[in-house]
C-alpha positions as CSV (number, residue, x, y, z in Angstrom):
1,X,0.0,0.0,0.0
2,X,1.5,3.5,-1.0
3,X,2.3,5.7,2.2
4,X,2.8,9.3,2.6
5,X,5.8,11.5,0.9
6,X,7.0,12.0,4.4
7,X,6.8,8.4,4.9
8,X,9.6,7.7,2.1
9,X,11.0,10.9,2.8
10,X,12.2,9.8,6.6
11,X,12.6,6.1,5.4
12,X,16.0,7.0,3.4
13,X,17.7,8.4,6.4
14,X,20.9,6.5,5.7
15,X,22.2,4.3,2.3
16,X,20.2,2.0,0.8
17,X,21.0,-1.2,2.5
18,X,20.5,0.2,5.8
19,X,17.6,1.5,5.3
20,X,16.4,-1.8,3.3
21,X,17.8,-3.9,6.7
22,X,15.5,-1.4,8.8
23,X,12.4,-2.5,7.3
24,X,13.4,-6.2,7.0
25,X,15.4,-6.8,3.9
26,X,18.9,-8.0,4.2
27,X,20.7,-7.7,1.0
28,X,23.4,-10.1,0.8
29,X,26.9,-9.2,-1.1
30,X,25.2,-10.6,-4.8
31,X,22.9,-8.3,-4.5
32,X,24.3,-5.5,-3.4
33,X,26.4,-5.5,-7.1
34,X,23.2,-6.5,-8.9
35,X,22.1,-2.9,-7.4
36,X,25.5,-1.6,-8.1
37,X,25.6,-2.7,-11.7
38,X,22.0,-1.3,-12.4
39,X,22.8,2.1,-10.2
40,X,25.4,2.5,-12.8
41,X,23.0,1.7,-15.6
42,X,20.9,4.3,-14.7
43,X,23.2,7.0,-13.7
44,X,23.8,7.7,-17.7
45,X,20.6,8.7,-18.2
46,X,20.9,11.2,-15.1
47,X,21.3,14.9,-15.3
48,X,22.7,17.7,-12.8
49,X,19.9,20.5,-11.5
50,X,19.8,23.8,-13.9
51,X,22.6,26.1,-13.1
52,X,24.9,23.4,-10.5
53,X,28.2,23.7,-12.8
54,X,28.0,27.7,-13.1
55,X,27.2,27.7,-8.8
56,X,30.0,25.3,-8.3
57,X,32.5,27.2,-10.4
58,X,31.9,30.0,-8.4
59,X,32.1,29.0,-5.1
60,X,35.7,26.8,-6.1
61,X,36.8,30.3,-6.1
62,X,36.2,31.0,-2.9
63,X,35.9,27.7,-1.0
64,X,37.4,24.0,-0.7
65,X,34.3,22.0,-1.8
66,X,33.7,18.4,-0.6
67,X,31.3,15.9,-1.1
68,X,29.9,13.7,1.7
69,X,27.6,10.8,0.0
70,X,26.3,7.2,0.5
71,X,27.0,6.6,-2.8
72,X,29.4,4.8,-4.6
73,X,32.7,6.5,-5.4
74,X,32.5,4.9,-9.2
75,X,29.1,6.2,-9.6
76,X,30.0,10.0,-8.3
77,X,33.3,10.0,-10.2
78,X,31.5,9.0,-13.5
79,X,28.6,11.5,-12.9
80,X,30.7,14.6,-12.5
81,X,33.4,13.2,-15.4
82,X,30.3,12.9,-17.8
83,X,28.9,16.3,-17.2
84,X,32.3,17.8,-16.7
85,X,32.2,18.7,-13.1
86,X,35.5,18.7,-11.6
87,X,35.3,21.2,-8.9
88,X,35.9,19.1,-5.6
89,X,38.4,18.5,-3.6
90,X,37.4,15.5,-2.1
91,X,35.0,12.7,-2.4
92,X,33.7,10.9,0.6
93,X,31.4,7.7,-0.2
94,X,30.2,5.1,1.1
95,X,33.6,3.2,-0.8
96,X,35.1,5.0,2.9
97,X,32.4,4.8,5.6
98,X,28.6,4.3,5.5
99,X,27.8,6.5,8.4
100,X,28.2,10.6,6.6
101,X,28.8,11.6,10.8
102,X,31.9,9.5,10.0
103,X,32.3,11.0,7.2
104,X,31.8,14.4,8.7
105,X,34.8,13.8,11.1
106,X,37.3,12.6,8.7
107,X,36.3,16.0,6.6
108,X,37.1,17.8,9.6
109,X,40.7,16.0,10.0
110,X,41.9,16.1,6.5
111,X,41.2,19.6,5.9
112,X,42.0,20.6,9.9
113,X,39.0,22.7,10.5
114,X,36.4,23.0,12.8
115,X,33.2,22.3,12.9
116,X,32.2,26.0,12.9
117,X,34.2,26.6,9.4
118,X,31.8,24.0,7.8
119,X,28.4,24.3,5.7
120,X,27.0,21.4,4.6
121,X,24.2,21.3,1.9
122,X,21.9,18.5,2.2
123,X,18.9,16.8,0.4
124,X,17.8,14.3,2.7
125,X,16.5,14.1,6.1
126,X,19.6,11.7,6.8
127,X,21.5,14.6,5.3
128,X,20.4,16.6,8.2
129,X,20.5,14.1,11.7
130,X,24.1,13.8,10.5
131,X,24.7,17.6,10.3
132,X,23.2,17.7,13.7
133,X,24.7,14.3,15.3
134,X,28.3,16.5,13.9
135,X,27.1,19.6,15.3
136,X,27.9,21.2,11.8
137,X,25.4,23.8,10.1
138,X,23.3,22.4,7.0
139,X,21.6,24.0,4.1
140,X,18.7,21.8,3.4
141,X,17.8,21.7,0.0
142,X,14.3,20.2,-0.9
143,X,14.6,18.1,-4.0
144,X,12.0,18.2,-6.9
145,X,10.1,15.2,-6.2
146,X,9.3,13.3,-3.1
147,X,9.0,16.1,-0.1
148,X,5.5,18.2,0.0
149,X,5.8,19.9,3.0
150,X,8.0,22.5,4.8
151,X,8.8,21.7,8.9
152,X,9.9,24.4,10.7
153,X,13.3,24.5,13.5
154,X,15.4,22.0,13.8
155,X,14.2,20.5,11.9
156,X,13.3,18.9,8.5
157,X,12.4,21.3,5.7
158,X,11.9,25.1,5.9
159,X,11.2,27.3,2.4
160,X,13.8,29.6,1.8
161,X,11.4,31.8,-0.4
């Protein structure tokens, strides 16, 4: 039975196979590269939002840019080298640690900086209990599809506009 966009919003609060083993599925190591292999698949018919390379050009000027994903190194690498997007510094994936708070942390190290020296943009609510687990600030970002409402402090989502 379908549930509610908040109900698929809060289920994908970590990666995939977590989240599967949270509601009962275990996926074993043959399927985790049957997913892998048709992840890839459909990563070539994916496009970056409107306006993402011209944003992240910009801000390379300024700022050391990172990503923090759940997401396979392969797949990231591939997305950005197809679209030609080769502003970061560092990639972070799951390839290193599932948990992004882990992730967080070893950001923190490699760059020596604080937590106060950090702004993460997000666009998930696991995005955003790691961001607050870190005690790090987060730009939430609601995606196109998938999240109807706006939440208030602390919280989930909150319209910028």
């Amino acid at each position: 039975m379908p549930q509610s966009s908040s109900f698929y919003a809060n289920m994908f609060i970590d990666n995939v196979f977590a989240c599967l083993q949270r509601i009962g599925f275990h996926v074993d190591d043959e399927g985790e590269e049957i997913y892998r292999r048709l992840y890839m698949e459909g990563l070539a018919t994916t496009k970056p939002f409107s306006g993402i390379k011209k944003m992240l050009t910009r801000l390379k000027k300024i700022y050391k840019l990172a990503i923090i994903t759940s997401n396979y190194k392969t797949a990231v690498t591939k997305f950005f080298k197809n679209h030609g997007i080769r502003e970061f510094d560092i990639i972070l994936s799951s390839d290193v640690n599932r948990r992004k708070e882990n992730k967080i942390k070893m950001l923190l190290d490699k760059f020596s900086i604080g937590k106060n020296e950090v702004i993460f943009v997000g666009d998930t609510v696991g995005d955003i209990e790691a961001c607050k687990n870190a005690g790090i600030r987060i730009i939430a970002v609601k995606q196109a599809a998938g999240y109807s409402q706006d939440t208030g402090e602390d919280g989930k989502w909150k319209s910028l506009g």
